[in-house]
mmJSON file of the N, C-alpha and C atoms, coordinates in Angstrom:
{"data_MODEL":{"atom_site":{
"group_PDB":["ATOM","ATOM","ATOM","ATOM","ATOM","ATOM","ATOM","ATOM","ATOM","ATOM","ATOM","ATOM","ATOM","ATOM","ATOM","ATOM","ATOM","ATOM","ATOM","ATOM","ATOM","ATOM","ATOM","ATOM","ATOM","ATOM","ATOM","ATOM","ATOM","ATOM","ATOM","ATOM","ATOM","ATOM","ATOM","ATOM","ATOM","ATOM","ATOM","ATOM","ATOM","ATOM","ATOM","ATOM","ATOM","ATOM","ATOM","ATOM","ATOM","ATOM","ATOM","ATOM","ATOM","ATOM","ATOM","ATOM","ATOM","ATOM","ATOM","ATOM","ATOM","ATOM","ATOM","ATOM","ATOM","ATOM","ATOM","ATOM","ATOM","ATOM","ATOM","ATOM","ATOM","ATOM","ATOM","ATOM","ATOM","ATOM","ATOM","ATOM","ATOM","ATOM","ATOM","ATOM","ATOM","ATOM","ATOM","ATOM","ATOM","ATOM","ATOM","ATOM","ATOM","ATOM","ATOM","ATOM","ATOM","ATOM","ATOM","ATOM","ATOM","ATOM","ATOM","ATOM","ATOM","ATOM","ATOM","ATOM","ATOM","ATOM","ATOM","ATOM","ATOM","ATOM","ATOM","ATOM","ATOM","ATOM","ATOM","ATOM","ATOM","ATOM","ATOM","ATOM","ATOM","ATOM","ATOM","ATOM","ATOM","ATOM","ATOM","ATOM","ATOM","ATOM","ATOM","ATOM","ATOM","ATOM","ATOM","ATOM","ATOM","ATOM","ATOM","ATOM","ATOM","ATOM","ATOM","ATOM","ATOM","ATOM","ATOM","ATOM","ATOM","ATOM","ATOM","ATOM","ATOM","ATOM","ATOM","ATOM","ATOM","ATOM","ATOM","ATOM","ATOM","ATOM","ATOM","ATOM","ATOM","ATOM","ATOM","ATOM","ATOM","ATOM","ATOM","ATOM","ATOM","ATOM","ATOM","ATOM","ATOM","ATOM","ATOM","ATOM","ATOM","ATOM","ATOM","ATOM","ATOM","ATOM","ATOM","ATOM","ATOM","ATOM","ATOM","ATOM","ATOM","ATOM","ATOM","ATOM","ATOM","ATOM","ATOM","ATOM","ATOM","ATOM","ATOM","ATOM","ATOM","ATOM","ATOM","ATOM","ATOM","ATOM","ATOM","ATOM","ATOM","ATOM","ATOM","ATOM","ATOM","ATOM","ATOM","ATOM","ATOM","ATOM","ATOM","ATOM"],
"id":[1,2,3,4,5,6,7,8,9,10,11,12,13,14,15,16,17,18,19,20,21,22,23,24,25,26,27,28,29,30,31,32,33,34,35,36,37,38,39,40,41,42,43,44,45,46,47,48,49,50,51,52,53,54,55,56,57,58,59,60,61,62,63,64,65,66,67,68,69,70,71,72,73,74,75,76,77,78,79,80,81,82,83,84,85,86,87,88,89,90,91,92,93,94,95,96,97,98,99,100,101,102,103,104,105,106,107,108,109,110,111,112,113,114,115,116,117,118,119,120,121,122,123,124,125,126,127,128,129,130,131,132,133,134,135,136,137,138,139,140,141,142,143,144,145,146,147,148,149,150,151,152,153,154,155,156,157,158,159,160,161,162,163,164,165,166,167,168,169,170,171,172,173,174,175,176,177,178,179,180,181,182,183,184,185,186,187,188,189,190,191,192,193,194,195,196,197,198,199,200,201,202,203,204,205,206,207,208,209,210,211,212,213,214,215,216,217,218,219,220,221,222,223,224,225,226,227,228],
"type_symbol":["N","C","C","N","C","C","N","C","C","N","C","C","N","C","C","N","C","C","N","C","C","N","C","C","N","C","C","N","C","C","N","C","C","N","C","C","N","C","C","N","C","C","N","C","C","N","C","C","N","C","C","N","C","C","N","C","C","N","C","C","N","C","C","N","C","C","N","C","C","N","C","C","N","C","C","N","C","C","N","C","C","N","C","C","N","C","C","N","C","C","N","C","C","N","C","C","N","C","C","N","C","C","N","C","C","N","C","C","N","C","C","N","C","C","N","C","C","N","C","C","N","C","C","N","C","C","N","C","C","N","C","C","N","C","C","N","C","C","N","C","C","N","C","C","N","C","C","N","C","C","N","C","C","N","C","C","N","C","C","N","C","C","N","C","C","N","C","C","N","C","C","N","C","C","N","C","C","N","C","C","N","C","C","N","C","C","N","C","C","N","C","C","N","C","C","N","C","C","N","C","C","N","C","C","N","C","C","N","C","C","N","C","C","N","C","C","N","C","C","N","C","C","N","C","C","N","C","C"],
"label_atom_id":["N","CA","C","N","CA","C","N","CA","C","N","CA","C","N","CA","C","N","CA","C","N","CA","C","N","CA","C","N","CA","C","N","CA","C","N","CA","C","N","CA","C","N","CA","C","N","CA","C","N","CA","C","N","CA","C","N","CA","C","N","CA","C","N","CA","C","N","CA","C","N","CA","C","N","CA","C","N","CA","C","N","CA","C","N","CA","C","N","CA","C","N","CA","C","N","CA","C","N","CA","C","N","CA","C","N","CA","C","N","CA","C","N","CA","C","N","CA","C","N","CA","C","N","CA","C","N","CA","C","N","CA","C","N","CA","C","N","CA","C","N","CA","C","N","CA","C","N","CA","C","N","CA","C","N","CA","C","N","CA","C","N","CA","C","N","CA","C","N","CA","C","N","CA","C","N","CA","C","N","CA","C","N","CA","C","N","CA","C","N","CA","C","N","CA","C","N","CA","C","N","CA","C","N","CA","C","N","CA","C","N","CA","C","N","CA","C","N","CA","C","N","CA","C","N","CA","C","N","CA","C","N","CA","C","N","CA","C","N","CA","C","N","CA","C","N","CA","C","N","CA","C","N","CA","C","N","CA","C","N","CA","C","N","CA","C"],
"label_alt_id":[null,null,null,null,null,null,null,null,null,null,null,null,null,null,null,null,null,null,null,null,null,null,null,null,null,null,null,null,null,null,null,null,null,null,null,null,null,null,null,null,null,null,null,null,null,null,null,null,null,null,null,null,null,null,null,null,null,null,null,null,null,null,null,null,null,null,null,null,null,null,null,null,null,null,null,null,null,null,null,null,null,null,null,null,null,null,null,null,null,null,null,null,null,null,null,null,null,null,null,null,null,null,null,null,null,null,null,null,null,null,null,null,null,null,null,null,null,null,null,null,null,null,null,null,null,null,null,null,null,null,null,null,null,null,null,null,null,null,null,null,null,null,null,null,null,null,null,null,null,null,null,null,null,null,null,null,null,null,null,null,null,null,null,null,null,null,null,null,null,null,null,null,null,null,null,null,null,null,null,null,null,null,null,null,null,null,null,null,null,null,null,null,null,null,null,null,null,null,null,null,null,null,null,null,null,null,null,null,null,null,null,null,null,null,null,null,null,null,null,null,null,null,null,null,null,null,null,null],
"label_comp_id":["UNK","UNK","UNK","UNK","UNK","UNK","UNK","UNK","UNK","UNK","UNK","UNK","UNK","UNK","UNK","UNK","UNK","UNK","UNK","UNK","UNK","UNK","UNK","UNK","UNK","UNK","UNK","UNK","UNK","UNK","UNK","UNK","UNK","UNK","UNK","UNK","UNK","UNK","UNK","UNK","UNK","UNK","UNK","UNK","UNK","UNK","UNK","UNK","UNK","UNK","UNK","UNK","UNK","UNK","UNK","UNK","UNK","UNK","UNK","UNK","UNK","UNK","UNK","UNK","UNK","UNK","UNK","UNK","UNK","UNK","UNK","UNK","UNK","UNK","UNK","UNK","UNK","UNK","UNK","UNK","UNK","UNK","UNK","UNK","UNK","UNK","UNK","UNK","UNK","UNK","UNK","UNK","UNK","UNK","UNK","UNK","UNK","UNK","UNK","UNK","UNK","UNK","UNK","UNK","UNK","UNK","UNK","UNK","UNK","UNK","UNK","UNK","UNK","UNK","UNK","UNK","UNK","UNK","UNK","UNK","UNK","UNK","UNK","UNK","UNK","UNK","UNK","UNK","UNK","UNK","UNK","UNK","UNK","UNK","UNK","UNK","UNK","UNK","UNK","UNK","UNK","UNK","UNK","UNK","UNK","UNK","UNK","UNK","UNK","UNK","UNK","UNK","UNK","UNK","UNK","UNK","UNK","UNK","UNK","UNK","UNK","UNK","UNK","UNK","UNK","UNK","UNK","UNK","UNK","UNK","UNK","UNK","UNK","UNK","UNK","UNK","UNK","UNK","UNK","UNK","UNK","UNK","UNK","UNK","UNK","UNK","UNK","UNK","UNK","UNK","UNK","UNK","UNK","UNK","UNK","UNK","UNK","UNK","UNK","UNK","UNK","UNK","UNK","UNK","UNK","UNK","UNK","UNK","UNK","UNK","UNK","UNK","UNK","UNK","UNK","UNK","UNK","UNK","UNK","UNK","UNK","UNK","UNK","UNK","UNK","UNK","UNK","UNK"],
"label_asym_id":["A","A","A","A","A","A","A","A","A","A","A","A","A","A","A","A","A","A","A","A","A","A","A","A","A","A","A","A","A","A","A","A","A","A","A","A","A","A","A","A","A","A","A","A","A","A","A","A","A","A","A","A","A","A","A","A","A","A","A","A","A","A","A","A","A","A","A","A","A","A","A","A","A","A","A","A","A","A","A","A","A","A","A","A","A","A","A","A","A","A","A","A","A","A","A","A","A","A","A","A","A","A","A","A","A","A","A","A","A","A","A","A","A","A","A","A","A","A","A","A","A","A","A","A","A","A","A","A","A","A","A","A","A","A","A","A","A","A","A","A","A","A","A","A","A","A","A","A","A","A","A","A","A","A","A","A","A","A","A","A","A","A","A","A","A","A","A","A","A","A","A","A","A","A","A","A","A","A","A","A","A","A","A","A","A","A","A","A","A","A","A","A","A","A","A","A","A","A","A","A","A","A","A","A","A","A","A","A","A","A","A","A","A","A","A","A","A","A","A","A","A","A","A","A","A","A","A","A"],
"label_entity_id":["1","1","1","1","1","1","1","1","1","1","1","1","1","1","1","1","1","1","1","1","1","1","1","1","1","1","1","1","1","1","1","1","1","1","1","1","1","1","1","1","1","1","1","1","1","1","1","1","1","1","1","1","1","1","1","1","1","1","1","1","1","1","1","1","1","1","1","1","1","1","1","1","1","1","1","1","1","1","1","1","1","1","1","1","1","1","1","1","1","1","1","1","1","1","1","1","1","1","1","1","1","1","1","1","1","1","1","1","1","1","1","1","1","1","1","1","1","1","1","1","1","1","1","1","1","1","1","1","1","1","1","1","1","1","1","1","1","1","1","1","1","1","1","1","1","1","1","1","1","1","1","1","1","1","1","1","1","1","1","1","1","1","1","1","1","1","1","1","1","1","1","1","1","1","1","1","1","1","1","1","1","1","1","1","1","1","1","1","1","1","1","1","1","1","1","1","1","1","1","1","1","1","1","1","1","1","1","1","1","1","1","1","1","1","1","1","1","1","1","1","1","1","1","1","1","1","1","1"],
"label_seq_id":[1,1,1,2,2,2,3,3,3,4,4,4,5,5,5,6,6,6,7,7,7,8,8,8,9,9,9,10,10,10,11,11,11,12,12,12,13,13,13,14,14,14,15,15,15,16,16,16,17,17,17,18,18,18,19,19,19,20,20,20,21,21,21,22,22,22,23,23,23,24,24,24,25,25,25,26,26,26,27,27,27,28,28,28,29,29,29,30,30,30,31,31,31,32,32,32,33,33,33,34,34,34,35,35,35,36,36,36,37,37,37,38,38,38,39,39,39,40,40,40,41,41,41,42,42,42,43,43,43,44,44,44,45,45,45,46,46,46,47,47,47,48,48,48,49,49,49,50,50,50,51,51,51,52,52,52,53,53,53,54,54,54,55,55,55,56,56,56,57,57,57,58,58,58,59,59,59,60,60,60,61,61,61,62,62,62,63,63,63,64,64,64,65,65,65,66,66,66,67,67,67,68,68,68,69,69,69,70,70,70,71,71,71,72,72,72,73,73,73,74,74,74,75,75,75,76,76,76],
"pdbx_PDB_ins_code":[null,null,null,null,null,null,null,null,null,null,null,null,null,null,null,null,null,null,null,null,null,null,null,null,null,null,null,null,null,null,null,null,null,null,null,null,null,null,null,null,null,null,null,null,null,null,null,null,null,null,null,null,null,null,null,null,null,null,null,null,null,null,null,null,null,null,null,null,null,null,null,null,null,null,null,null,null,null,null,null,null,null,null,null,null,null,null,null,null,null,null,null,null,null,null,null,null,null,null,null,null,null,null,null,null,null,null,null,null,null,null,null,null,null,null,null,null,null,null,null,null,null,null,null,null,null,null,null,null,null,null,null,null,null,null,null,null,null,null,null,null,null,null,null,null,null,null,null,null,null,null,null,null,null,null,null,null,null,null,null,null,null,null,null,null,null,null,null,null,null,null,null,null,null,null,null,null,null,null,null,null,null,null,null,null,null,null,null,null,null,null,null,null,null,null,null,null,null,null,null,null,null,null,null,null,null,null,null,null,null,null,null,null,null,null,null,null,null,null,null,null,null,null,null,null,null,null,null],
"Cartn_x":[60.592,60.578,61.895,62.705,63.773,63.76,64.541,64.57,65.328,66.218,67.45,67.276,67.641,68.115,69.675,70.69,71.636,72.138,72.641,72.88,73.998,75.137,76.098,75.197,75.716,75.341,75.015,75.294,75.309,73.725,73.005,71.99,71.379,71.949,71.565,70.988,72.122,72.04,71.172,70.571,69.416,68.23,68.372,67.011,66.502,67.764,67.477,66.824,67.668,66.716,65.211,65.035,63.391,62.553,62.488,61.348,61.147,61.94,62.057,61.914,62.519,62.283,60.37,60.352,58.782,57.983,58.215,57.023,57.302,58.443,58.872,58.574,58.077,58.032,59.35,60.588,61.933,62.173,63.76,64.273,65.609,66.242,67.184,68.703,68.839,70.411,71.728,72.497,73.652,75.107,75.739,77.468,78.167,79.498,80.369,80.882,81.522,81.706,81.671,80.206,79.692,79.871,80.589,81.162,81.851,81.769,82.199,83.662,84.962,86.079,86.442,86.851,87.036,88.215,88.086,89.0,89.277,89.116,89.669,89.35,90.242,89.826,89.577,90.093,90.017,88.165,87.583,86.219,85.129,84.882,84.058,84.966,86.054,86.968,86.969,87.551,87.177,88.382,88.266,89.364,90.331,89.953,90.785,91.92,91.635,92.211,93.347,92.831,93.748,94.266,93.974,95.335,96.324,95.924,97.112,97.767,97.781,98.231,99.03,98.712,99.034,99.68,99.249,99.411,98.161,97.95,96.842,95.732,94.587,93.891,94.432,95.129,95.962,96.642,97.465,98.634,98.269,96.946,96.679,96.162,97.738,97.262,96.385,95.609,94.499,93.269,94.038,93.256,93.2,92.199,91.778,92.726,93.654,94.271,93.21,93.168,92.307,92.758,93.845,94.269,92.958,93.068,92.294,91.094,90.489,89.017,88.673,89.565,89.624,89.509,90.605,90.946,89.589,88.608,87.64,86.639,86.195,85.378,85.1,86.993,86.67,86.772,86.921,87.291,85.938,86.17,84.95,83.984],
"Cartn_y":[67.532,68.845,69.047,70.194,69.865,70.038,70.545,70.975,71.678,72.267,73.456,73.889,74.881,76.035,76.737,76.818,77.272,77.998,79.599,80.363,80.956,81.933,82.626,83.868,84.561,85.781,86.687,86.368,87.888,88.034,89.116,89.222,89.118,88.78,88.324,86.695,85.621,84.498,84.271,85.141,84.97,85.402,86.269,86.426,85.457,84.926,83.36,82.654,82.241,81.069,81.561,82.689,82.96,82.524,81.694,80.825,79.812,78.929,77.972,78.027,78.746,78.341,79.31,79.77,80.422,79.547,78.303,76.996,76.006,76.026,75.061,75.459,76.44,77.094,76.912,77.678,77.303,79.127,78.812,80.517,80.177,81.04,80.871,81.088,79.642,80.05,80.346,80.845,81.578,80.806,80.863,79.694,80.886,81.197,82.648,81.18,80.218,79.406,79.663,80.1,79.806,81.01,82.194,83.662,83.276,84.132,84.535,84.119,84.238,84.646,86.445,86.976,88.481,88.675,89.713,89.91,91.374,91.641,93.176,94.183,94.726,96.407,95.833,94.545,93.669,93.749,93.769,92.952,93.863,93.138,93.785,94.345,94.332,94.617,93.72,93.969,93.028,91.844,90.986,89.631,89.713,90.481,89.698,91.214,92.71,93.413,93.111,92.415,92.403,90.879,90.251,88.878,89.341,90.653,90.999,91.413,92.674,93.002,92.304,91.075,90.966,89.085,89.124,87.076,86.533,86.574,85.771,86.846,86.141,86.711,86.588,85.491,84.812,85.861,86.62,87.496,88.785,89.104,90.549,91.029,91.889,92.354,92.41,92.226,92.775,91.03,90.195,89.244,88.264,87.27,86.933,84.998,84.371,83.586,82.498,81.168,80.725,79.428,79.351,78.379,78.952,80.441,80.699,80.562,80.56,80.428,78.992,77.908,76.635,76.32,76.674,76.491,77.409,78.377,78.872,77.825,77.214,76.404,75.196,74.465,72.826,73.732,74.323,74.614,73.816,73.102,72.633,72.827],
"Cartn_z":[115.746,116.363,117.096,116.829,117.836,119.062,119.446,121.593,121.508,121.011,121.196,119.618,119.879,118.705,119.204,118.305,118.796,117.992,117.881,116.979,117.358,116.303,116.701,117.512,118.515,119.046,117.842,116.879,115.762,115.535,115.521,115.43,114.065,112.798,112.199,112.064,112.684,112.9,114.053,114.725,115.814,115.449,114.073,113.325,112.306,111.86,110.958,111.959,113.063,113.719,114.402,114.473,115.452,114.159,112.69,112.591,112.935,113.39,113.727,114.944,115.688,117.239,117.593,116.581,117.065,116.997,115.555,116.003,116.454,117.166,118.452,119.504,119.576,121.628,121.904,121.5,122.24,121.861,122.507,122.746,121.767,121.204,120.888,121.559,121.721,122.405,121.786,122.647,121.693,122.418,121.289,121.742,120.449,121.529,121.293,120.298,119.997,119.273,117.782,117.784,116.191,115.647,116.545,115.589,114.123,113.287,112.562,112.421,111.91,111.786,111.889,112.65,112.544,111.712,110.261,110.032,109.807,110.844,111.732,111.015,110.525,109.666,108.08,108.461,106.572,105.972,106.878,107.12,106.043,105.111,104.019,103.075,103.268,101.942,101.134,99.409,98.791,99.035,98.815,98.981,98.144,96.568,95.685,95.913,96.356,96.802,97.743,99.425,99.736,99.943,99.116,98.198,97.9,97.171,96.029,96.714,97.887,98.744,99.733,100.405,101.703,100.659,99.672,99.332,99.831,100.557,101.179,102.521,102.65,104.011,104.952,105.261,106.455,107.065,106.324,106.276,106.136,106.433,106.502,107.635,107.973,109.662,109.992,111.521,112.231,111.797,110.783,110.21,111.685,111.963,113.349,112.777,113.038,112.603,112.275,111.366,111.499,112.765,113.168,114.234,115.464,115.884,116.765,116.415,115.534,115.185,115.68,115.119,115.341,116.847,117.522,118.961,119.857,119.283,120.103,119.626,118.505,117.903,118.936,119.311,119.65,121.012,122.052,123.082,124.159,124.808,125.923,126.258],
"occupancy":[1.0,1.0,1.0,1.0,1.0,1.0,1.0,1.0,1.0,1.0,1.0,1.0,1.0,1.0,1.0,1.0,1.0,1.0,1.0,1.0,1.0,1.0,1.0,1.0,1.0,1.0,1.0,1.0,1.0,1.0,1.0,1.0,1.0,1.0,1.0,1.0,1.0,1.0,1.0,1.0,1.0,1.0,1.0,1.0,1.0,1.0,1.0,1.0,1.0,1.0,1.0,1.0,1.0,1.0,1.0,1.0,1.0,1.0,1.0,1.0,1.0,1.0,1.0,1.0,1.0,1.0,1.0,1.0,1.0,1.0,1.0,1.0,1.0,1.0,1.0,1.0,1.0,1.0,1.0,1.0,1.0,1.0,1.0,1.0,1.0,1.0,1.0,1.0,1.0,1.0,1.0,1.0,1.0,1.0,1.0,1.0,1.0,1.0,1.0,1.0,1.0,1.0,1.0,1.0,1.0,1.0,1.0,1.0,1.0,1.0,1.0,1.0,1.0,1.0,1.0,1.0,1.0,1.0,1.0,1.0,1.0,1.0,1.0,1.0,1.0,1.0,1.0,1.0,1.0,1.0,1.0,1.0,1.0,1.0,1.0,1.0,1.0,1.0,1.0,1.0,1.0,1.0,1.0,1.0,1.0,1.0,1.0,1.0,1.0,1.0,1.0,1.0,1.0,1.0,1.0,1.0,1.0,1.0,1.0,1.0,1.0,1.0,1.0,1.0,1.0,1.0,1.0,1.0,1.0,1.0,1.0,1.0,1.0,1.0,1.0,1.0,1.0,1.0,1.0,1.0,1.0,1.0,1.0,1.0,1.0,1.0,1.0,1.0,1.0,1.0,1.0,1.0,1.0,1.0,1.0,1.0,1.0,1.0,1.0,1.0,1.0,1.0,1.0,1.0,1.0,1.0,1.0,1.0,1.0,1.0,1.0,1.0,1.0,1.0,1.0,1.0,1.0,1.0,1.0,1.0,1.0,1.0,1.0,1.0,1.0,1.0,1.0,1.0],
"B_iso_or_equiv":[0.0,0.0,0.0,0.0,0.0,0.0,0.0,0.0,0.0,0.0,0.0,0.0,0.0,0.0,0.0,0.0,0.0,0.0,0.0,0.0,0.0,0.0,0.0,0.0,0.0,0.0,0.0,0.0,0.0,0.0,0.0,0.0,0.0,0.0,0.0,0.0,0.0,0.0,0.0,0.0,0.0,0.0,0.0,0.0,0.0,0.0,0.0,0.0,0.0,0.0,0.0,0.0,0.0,0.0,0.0,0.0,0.0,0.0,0.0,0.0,0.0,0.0,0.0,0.0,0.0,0.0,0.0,0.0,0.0,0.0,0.0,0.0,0.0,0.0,0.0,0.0,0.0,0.0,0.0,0.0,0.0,0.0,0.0,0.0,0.0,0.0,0.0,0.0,0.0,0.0,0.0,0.0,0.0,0.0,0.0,0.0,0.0,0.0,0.0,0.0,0.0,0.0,0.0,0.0,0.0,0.0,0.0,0.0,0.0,0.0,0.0,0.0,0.0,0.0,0.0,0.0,0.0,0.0,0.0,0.0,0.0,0.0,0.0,0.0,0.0,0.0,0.0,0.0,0.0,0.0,0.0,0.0,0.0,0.0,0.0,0.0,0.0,0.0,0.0,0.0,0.0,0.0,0.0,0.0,0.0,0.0,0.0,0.0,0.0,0.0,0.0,0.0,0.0,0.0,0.0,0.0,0.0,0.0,0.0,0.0,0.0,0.0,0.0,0.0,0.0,0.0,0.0,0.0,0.0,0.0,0.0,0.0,0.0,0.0,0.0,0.0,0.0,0.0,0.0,0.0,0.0,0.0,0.0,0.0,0.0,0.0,0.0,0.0,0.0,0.0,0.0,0.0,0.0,0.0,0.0,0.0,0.0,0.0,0.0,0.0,0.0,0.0,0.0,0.0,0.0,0.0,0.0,0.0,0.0,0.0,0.0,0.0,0.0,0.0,0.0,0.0,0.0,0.0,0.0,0.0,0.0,0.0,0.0,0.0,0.0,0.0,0.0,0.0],
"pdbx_formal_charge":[null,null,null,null,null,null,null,null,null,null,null,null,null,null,null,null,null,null,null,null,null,null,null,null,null,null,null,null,null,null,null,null,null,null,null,null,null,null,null,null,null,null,null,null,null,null,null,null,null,null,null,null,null,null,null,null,null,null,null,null,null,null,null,null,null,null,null,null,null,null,null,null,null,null,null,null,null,null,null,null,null,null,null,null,null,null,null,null,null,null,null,null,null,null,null,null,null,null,null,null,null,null,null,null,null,null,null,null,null,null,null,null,null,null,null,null,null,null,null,null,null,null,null,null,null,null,null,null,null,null,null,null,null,null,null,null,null,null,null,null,null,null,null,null,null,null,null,null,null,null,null,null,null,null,null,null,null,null,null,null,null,null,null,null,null,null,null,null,null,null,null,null,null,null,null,null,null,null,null,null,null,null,null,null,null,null,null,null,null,null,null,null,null,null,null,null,null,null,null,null,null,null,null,null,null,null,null,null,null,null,null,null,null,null,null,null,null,null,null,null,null,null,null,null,null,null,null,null],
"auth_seq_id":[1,1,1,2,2,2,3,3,3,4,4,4,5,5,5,6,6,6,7,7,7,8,8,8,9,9,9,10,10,10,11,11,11,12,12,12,13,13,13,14,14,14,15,15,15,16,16,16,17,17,17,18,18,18,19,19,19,20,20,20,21,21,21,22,22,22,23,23,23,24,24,24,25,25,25,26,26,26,27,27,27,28,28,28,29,29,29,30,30,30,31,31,31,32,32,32,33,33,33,34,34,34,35,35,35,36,36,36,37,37,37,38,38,38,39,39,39,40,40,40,41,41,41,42,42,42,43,43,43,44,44,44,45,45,45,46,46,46,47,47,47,48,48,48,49,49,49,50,50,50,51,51,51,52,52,52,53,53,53,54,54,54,55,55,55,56,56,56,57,57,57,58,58,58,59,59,59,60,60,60,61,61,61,62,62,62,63,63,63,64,64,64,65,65,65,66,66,66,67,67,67,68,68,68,69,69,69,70,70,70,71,71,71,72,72,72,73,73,73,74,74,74,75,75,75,76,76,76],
"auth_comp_id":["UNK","UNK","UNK","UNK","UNK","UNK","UNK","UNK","UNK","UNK","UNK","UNK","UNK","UNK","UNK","UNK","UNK","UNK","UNK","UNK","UNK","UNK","UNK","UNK","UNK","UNK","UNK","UNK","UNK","UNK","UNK","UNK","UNK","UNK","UNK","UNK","UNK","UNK","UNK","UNK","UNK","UNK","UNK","UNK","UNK","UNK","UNK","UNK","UNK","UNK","UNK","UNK","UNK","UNK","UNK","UNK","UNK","UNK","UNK","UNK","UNK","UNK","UNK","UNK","UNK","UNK","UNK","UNK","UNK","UNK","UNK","UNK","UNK","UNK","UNK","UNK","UNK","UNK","UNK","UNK","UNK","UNK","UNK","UNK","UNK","UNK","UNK","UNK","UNK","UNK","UNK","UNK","UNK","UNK","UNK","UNK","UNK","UNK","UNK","UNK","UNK","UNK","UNK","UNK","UNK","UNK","UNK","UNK","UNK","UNK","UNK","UNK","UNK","UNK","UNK","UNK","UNK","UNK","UNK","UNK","UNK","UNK","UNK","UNK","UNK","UNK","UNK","UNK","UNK","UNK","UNK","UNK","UNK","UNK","UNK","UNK","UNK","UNK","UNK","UNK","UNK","UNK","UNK","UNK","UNK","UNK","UNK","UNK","UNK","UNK","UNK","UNK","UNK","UNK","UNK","UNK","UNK","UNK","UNK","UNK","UNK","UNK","UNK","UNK","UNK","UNK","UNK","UNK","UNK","UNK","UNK","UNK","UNK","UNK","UNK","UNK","UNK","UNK","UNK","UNK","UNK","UNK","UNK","UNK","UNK","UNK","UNK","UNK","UNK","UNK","UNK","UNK","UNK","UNK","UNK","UNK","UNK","UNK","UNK","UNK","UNK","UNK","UNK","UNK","UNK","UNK","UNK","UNK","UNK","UNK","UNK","UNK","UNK","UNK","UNK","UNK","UNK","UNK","UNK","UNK","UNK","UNK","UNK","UNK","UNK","UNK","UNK","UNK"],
"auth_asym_id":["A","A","A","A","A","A","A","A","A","A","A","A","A","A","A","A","A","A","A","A","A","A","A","A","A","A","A","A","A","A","A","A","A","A","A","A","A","A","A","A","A","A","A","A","A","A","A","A","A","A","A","A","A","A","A","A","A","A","A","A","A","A","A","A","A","A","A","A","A","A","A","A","A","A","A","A","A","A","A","A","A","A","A","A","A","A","A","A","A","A","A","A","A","A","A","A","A","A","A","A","A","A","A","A","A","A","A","A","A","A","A","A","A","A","A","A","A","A","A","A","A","A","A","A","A","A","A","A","A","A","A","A","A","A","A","A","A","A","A","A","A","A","A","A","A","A","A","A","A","A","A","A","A","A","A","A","A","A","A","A","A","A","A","A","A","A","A","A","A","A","A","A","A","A","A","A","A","A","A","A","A","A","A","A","A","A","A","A","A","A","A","A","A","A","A","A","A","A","A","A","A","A","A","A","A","A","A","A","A","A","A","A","A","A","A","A","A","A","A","A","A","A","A","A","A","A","A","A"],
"auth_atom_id":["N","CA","C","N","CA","C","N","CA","C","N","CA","C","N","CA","C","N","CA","C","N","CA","C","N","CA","C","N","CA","C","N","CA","C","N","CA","C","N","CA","C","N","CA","C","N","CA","C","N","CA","C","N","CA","C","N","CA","C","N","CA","C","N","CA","C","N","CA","C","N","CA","C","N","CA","C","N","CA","C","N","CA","C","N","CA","C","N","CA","C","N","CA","C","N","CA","C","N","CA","C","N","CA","C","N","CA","C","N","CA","C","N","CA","C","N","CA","C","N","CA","C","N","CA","C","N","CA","C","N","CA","C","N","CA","C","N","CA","C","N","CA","C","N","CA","C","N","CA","C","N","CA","C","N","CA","C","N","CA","C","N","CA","C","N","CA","C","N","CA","C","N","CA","C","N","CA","C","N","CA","C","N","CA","C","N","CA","C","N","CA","C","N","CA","C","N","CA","C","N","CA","C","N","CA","C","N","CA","C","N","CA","C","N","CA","C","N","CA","C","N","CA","C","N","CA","C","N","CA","C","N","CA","C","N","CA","C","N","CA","C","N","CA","C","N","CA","C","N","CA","C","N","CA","C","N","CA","C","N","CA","C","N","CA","C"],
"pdbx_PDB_model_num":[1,1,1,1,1,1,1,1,1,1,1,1,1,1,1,1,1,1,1,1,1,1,1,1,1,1,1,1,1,1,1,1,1,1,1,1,1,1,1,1,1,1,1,1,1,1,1,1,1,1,1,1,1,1,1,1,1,1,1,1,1,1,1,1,1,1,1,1,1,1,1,1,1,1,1,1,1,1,1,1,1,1,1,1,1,1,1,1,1,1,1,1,1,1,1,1,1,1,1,1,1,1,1,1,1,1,1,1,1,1,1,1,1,1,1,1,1,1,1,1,1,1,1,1,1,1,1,1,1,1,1,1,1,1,1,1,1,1,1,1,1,1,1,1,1,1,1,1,1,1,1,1,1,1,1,1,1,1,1,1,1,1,1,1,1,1,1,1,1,1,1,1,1,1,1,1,1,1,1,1,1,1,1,1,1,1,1,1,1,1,1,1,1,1,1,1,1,1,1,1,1,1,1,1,1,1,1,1,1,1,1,1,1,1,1,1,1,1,1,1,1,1,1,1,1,1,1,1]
}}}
């Protein structure tokens, strides 16, 4: 049985975990950590669009770097 449930804030990933934490008796907790990558105005566009465009995701303005994703991930 576990003891914690821990989900991204996104309310999708807090609707995945309420089966699990409903037959645990637990709440679901949230860590800004486990967000997503934001990739700004990119976000739901298709990939192979703006590849062609930009070379890569990396390199398409407003794209959220993945160094920072990393550095919010291990952060304390």
């Amino acid at each position: 049985m576990p003891r914690a449930v821990v989900a991204s804030p996104l309310l999708r990933a807090r609707q995945t975990a309420q089966p699990v934490v409903g037959r645990a008796g637990l709440d679901v907790a949230t860590d800004e950590r486990l967000l997503d990558r934001d990739y700004g105005q990119w976000t739901g566009a298709d990939r192979e669009k703006v590849v062609a465009q930009w070379g890569s995701v990396d390199n398409a303005p407003g794209a959220k770097p993945p160094a920072a994703v990393r550095d919010r991930a291990v952060r304390p």
